[in-house]
N, C-alpha and C positions, 0 to 999 in steps of 0.2 A: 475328454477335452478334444475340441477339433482342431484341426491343423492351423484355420485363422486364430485361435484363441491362445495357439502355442507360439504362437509367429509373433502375437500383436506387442508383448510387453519389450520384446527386443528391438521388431520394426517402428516401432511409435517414438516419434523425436518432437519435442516441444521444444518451442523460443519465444524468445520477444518477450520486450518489455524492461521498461524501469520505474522499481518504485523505491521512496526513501520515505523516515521517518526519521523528525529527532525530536529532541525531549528541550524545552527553552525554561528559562526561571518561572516564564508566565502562561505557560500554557505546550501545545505539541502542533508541529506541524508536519501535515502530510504530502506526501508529488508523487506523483506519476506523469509518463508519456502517452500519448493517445493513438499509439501503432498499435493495429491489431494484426497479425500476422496468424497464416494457416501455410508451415513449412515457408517457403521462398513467398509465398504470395502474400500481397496486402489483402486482407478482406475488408479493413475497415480505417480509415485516418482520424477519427477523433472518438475511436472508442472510449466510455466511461472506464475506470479501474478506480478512481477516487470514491469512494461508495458514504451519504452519509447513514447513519445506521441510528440518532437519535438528534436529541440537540446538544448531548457532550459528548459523543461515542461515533468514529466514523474507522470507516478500512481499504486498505490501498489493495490491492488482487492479480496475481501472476499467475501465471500457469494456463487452466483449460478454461473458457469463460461458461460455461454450461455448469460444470463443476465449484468453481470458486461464487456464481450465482446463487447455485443452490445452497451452500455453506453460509452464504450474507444472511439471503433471505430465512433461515431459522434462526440468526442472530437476532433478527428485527423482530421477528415475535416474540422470542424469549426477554428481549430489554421494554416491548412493549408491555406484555404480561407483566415484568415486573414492576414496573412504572404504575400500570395500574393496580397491580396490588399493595405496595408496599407506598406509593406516593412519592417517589425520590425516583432519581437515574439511576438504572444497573451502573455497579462501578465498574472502573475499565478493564481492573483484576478478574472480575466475574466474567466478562465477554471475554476476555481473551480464552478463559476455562472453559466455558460454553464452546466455542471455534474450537478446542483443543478435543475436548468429550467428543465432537461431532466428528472430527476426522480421526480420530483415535479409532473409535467403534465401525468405522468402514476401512480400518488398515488392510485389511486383505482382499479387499477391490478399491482401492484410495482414491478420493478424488484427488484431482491432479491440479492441484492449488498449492499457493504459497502465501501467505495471510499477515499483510499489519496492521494490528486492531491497536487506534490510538484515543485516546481523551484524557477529558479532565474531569475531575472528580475532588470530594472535599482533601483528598489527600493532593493532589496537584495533578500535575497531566505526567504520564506515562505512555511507554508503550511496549507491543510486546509482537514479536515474528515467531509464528507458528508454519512448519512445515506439513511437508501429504501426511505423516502419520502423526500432528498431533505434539508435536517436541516443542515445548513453549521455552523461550526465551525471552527474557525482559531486560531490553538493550536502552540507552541514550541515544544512541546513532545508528541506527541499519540501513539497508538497502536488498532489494529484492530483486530477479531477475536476470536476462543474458545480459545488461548492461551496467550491471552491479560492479564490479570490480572496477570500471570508469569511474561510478557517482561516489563510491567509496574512498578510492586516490581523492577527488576532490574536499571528499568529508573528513579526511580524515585531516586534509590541511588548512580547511575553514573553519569547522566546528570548535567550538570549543564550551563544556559544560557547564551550565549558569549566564550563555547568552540568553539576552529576548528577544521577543519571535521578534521584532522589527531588524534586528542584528542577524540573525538567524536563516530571515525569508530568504534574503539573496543568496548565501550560501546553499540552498537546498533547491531556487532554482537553476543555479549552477552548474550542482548535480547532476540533473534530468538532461537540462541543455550540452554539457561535455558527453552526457554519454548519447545523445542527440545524433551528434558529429561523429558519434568513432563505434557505434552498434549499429550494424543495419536492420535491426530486429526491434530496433529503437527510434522513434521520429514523428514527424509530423507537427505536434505539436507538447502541450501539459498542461499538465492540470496542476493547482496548488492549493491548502485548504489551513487554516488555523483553527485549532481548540482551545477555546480559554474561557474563565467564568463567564462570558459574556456568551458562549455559547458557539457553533459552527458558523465558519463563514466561509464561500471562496472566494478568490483572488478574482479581481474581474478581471474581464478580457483584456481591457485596456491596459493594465496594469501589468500584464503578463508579456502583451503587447512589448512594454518599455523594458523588461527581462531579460528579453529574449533580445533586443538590440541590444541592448545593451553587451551583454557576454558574445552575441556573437561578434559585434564589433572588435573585439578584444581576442577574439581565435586568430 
């Protein structure tokens, strides 16, 4: 091993980002922020991390973007494959295992991802936060990223399980928006996205727009 390869797993420092999921009576809804950060630097302000992945199955993405892309895009074959074989949507249980196999089997060069695979499916909507090696968890309420423990305090005192998504949205951009103001690794803007039988949708701009006055008016 060379000296850069002995250096790099202690010198490498990742940041940035916020993302949430929660789980509503009708469905799941997704956010992220759209700072793209490399160390102190912005590289990008309206970076994607909301990813959708079919027409009931989409994933929010933290960590390295090269890394957590490449983990999407074999989720999307494998729900596409199954789609057409089998004639129904991969259910959400299956992709989150699929995302979990993929980063399992590269633990000892990991990509450097942090994964919420959400939808809905004929059992209801779920979802599930998968780490770099692979450790699946199926939560109600998570959050992902340096600005995680902001969007968390906020979740943990708006959420409440058996709301629906109309009750729900504002809490989760809230979220995004507190941890907006108080992570600088976090900002710019968000994104927001709903699962429910009716299928993916996002939040329009306008709409996001009124969100974002809205709570910041109130900081």
């Amino acid at each position: 091993m060379n000296k850069l390869s002995q250096e790099q797993p202690n010198n490498a420092t990742y940041h940035g980002t916020t993302t949430v999921g929660l789980v509503c009576s009708d469905g799941v809804i997704l956010a992220t922020d759209t700072r793209v950060t490399a160390g102190g630097f912005i590289a990008h302000k309206r970076g994607k991390k909301l990813l959708q992945v079919s027409d009931n199955l989409a994933v929010t993405i933290s960590g390295g973007v090269a890394d957590a892309q490449n983990v999407i895009d074999t989720l999307k074959y494998y729900s596409r494959s199954y789609q057409i074989e089998k004639g129904v949507p991969l259910p959400v249980k299956s992709a989150a295992r699929i995302v979990s196999n993929i980063l399992f089997s590269s633990r000892y060069y990991p990509y450097i991802a942090v994964v919420i695979v959400g939808g809905y499916d004929k059992v209801g909507g779920s979802i599930y936060n998968l780490d770099f090696f692979g450790s699946v968890l199926k939560e109600n309420v998570t959050s992902t990223g340096s600005g995680s423990p902001v969007a968390l305090g906020v979740l943990e005192e708006g959420y409440q399980k058996g709301m629906t998504v109309a009750k729900a949205l504002p809490v989760a951009a809230n979220a995004i928006i507190a941890a907006m103001r108080r992570n600088v690794y976090t900002g710019d803007h968000f994104d927001i996205a709903i699962i429910d039988k009716s299928g993916f949708r996002e939040v329009s701009e306008q709409d996001k727009d009124k969100l974002l006055a809205h709570f910041s008016d109130r900081s």
